[in-house]
C-alpha atoms as one frame of an Amber mdcrd trajectory, in Angstrom:
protein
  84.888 132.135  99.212  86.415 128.988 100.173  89.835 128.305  99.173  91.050
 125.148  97.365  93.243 124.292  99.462  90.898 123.956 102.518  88.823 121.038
 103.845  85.408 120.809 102.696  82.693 120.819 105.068  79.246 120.434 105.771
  76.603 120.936 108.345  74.855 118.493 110.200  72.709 118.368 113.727  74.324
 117.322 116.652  73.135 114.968 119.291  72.089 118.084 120.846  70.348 119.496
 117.618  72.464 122.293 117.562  74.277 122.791 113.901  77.800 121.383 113.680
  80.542 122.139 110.864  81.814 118.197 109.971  85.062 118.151 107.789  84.528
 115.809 104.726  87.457 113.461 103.965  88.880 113.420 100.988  88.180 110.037
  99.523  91.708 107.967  98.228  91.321 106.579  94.440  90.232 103.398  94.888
  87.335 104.683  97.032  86.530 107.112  94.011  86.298 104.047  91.728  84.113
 102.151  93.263  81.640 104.790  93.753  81.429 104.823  89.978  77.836 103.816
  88.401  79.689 100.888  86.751  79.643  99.118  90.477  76.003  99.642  91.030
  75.110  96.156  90.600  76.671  93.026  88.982  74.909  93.219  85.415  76.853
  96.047  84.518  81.005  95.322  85.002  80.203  91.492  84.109  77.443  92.030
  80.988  80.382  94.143  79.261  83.105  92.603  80.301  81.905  89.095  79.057
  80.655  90.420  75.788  83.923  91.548  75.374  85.990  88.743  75.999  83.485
  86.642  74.087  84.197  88.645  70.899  88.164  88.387  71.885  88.303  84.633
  72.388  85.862  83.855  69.558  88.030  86.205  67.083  91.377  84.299  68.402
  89.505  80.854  68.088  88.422  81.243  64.182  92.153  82.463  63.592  93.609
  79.528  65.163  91.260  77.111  63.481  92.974  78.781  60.109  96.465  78.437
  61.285  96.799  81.932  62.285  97.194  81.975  66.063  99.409  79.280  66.599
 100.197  80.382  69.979  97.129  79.174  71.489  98.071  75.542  71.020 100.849
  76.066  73.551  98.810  78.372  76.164  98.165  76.346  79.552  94.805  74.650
  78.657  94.187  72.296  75.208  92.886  74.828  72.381  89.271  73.413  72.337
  89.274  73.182  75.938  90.040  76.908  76.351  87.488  77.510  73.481  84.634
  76.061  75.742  86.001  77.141  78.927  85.896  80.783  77.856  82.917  80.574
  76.340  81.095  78.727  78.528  81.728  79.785  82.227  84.364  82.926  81.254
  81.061  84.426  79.108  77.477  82.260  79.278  78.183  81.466  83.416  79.673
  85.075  83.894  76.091  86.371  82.848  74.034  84.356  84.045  75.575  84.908
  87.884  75.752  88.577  86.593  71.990  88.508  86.027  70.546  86.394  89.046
  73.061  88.622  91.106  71.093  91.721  90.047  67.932  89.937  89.929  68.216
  88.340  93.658  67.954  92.563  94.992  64.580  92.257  92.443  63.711  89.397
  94.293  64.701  89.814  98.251  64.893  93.494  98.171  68.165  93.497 100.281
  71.290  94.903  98.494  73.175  92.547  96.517  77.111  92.829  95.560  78.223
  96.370  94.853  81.002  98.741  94.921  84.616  97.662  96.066  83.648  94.425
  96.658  82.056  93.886  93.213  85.373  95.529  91.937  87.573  93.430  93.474
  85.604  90.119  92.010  85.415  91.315  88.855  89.389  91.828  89.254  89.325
  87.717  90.200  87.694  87.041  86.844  90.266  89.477  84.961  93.268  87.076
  86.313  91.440  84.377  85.748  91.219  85.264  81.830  94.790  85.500  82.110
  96.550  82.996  84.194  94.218  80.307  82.001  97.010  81.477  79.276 100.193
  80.556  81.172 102.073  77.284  80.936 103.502  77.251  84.410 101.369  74.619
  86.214 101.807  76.571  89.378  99.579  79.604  87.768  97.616  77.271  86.288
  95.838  75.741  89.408  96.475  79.660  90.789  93.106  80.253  88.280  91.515
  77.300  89.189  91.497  78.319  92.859  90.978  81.646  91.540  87.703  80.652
  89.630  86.481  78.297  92.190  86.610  81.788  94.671  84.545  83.836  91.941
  81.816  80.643  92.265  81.929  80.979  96.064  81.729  84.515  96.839  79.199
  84.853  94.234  76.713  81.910  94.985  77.212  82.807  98.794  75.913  86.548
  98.004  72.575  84.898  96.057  72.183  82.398  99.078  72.827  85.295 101.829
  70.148  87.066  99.790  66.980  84.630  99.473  67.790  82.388 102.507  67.129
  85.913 104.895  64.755  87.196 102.745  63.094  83.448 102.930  62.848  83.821
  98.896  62.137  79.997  99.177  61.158  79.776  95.172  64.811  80.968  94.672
  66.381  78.361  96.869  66.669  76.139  93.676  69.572  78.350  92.338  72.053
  77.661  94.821  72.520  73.610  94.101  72.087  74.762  90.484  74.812  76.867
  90.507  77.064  74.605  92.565  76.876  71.945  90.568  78.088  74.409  87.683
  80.523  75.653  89.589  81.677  71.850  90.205  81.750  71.068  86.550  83.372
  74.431  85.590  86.129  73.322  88.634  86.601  69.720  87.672  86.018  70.439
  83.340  89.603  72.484  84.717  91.453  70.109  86.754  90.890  67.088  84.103
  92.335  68.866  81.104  95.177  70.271  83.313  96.028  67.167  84.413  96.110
  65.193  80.820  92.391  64.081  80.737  91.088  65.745  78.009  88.283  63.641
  76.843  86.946  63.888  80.910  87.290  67.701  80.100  84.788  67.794  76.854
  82.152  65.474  78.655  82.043  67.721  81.893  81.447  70.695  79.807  78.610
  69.140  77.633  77.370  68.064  81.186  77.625  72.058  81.911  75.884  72.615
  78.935  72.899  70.673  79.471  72.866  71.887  82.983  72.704  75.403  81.413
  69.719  74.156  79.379  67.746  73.707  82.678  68.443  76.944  83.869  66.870
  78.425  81.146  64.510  76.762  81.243  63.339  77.747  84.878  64.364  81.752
  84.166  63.175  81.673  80.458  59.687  79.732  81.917  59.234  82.703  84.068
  60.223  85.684  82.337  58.875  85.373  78.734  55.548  84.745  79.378  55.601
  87.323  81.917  57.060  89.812  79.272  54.999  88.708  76.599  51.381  89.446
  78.464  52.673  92.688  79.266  55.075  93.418  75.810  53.324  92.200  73.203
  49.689  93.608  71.848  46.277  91.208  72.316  48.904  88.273  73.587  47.320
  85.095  74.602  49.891  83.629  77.140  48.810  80.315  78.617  50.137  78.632
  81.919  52.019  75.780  81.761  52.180  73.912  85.364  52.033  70.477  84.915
  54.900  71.059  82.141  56.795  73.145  84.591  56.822  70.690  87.168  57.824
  67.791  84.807  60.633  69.504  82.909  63.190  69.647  85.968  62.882  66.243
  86.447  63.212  64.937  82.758  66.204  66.998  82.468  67.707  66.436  85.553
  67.956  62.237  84.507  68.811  62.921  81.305  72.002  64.910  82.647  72.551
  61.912  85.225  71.951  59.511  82.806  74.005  61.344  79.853  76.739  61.714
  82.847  76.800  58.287  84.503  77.279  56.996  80.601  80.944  58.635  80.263
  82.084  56.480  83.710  79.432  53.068  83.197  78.476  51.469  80.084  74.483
  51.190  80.463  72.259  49.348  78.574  70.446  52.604  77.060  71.686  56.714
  75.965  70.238  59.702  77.341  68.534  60.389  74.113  64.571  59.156  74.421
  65.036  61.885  77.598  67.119  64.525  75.636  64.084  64.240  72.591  61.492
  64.227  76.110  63.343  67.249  77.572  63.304  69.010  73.872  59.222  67.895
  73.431  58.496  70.024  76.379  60.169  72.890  75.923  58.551  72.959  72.368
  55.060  72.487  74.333  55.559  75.148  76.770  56.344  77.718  73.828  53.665
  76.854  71.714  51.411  78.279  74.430  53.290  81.154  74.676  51.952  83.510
  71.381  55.234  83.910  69.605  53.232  84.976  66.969  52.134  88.049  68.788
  55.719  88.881  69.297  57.001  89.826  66.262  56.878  93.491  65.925  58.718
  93.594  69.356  62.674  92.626  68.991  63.434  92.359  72.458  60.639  89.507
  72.904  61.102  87.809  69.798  64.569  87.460  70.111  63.485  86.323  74.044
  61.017  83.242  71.561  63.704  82.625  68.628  66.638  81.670  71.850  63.756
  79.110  73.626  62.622  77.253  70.395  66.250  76.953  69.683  66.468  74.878
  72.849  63.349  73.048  72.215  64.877  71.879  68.433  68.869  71.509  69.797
  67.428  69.139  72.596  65.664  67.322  70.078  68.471  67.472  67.525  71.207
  66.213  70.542  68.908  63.082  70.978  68.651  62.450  67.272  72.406  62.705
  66.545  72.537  59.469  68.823  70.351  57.347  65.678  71.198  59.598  62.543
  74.865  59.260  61.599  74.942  62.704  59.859  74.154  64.491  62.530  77.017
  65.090  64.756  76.168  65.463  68.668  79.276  68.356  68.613  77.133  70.411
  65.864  73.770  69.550  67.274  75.026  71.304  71.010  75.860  74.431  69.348
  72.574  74.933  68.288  72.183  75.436  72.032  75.130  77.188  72.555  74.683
  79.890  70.007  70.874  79.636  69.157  70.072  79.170  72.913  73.106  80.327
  75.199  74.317  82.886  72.755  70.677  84.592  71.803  69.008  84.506  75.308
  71.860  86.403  76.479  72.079  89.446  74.322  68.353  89.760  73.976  68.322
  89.389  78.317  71.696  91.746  78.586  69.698  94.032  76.105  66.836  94.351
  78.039  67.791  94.550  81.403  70.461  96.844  80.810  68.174  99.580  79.644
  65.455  98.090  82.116  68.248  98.434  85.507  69.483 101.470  84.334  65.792
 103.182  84.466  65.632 103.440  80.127  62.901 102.435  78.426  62.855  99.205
  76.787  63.654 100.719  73.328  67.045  99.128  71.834  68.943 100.732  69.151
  67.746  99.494  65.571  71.129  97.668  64.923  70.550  95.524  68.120  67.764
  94.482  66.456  69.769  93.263  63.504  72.464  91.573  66.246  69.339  89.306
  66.924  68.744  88.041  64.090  72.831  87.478  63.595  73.360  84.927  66.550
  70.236  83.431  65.142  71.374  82.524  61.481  74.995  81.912  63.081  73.312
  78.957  65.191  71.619  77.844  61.915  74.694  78.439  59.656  77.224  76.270
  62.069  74.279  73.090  62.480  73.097  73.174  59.011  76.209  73.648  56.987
  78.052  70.596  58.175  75.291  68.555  57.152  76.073  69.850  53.715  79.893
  69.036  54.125  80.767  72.730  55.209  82.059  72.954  58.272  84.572  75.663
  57.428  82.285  77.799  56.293  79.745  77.092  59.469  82.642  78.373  61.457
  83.273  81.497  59.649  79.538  82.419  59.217  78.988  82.024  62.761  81.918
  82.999  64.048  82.001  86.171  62.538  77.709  86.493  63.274  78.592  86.355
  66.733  81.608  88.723  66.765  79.431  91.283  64.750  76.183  91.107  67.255
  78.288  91.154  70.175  80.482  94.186  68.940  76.917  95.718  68.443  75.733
  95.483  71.784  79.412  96.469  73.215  79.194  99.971  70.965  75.614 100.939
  71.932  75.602  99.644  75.800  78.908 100.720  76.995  77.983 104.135  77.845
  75.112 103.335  79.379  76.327 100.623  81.238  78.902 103.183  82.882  76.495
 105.956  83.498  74.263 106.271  86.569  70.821 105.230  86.619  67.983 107.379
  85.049  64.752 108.429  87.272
């Protein structure tokens, strides 16, 4: 019997073909870490850790809207800034690289970001959490580089990817996701540097720029799940609305952008309501209807009408007083952003870990959650509520999240299944 205490070995075949004893190296820690399932592939480290720190900075955001984290109000960043900044790029960005990370291997079939290196960005996006809380200027602009190099090494991986694999109908996601990362970059520079209003109309610029990415992954994946998910559904093809909607919402974000820095003679709106008309025409060919006895496409359904009725709503708020443009965009941001997410982190979780598409029941009941929270926080207002749109949705999100977190963290850590 071998001893402890000696080198492990193994045989192999020489050059010669005769059988050779090889001593195995021991492998240091940090080697042993990043051989762990969790650095497979990008969904897993950045799915969980962004659900987490969603729940975090949404549970430290109600609290200091009720005067009970004061401390927030003298962290680096403005409190609403931080608010968006961490929910926006720190969580909705953080997936949505996550995903088209994992996706691009789907796509290219060459091996996207794993192991130490995948370790070591995900380590860049821990700092970043935490330098955005210091004061000191000097560590403030250390996370803005810090960010801008999660951005780079990330969107150079998904170009690497499709531009050798010549995945030309992926090409699109590299100026898409630069011109996030510019936004997410420059939405950090103008509050750090006193221009706060800048700040708030770069990230609604985000946001809408967000909307068209879900609407080019959304308009491919749910009608693809839904013929092959949902029993006797009719799914109908869309092209002529699928070549118009870039381009409607691509000069309604340069128009709605351009407006901040020019006064023009007409709003974004009549192409935020055009924008919001075709998404609602490209789902109503879809068969919702034949999704509801399956959670993870409904939820997939319940996310894109949301963005249909918040583009819509956005454009509206411009002629109806009532309406506030700040309430309308978190119909997207919850209803959309916020529900596309879990029910996509839900299903390709199980889906790139080799489980079948089955979710726990209470993931089910997260669903519906970020759902009435995106109704709660645009509807209550109207009715001169806004505290309690906060709280209801607030504490909708925290609950769905902390759902997916409890039933997803195991098997985000384990290996794959065969």
């Amino acid at each position: 019997m071998q001893s402890i205490t000696e080198p492990k070995t193994k045989q192999v075949l020489s050059a010669s073909g005769e059988v050779e004893q090889v001593v195995l190296q021991p492998k240091n820690l940090l080697s042993q870490l990043s051989d762990m399932p969790l650095w497979d592939l990008a969904f897993r480290p950045w799915f969980l850790a962004a659900a987490l720190s969603s729940v975090v900075s949404i549970a430290v955001w109600i609290l200091f809207l009720h005067g009970q984290f004061l401390g927030l109000a003298t962290a680096g960043l403005s409190p609403v800034i931080w608010h968006i900044h961490e929910m926006l790029f720190g969580f909705a960005a953080t997936i949505a690289v996550g995903f088209l990370l994992t996706a691009a291997q789907t796509w290219t079939n060459r091996r996207s970001i794993n192991g130490f290196a995948l370790m070591m960005l995900t380590v860049i996006w821990l700092l970043v959490r935490g330098l955005l809380w210091s004061s000191n200027p000097n560590l403030q602009l250390a996370a803005v580089a810090l960010q801008a190099s999660w951005w780079l090494i990330s969107i150079g991986y998904i170009a690497s990817m499709v531009i050798k694999a010549k995945s030309s109908r992926n090409y699109q996601f590299i100026p898409l996701l630069t011109a996030m990362m510019s936004f997410n970059i420059g939405f950090l520079l103008a509050d750090i540097y006193g221009y706060t209003e800048l700040a708030l109309h770069l990230s609604r610029c985000a946001i809408l720029l967000f909307c068209l990415l879900v609407g080019i992954v959304g308009g491919r994946v749910i009608p693809f799940f839904t013929g092959r998910g949902a029993e006797n559904a009719n799914v109908k093809t869309t092209p002529q609305l699928d070549k118009c909607l870039p381009w409607v919402s691509l000069l309604g974000l340069a128009v709605f952008f351009i407006g901040y820095f020019i006064e023009l003679p007409f709003t974004a709106a009549p192409l935020l309501i055009l924008a919001g008309v075709i998404h609602l025409l490209r789902i109503l060919n879809w068969n919702s209807v034949a999704t509801l006895k399956v959670p993870l496409l409904w939820s997939l359904h319940g996310s894109y009408f949301a963005l249909a009725i918040g583009l819509i709503a956005l454009g509206a708020s411009y002629y109806i007083d009532v309406l506030r443009f700040a309430d309308a965009l978190h119909l997207i941001t919850i209803g959309t952003i916020g529900a596309m997410i879990l029910a996509m982190i839900a299903r390709v979780s199980l889906g790139h870990t080799g489980r079948a598409l089955k979710p726990h029941f209470s993931i089910n009941i997260a669903f519906m959650l970020i759902l009435i929270g995106a109704l709660a926080r645009v509807a209550l207002p109207l009715l001169q509520q806004p505290i309690l749109a906060w709280d209801i949705s607030a504490l909708c999100w925290i609950v769905a999240f902390s759902l997916f977190i409890l039933h997803y963290t195991q098997i985000l850590f384990s290996a794959r299944q065969n």
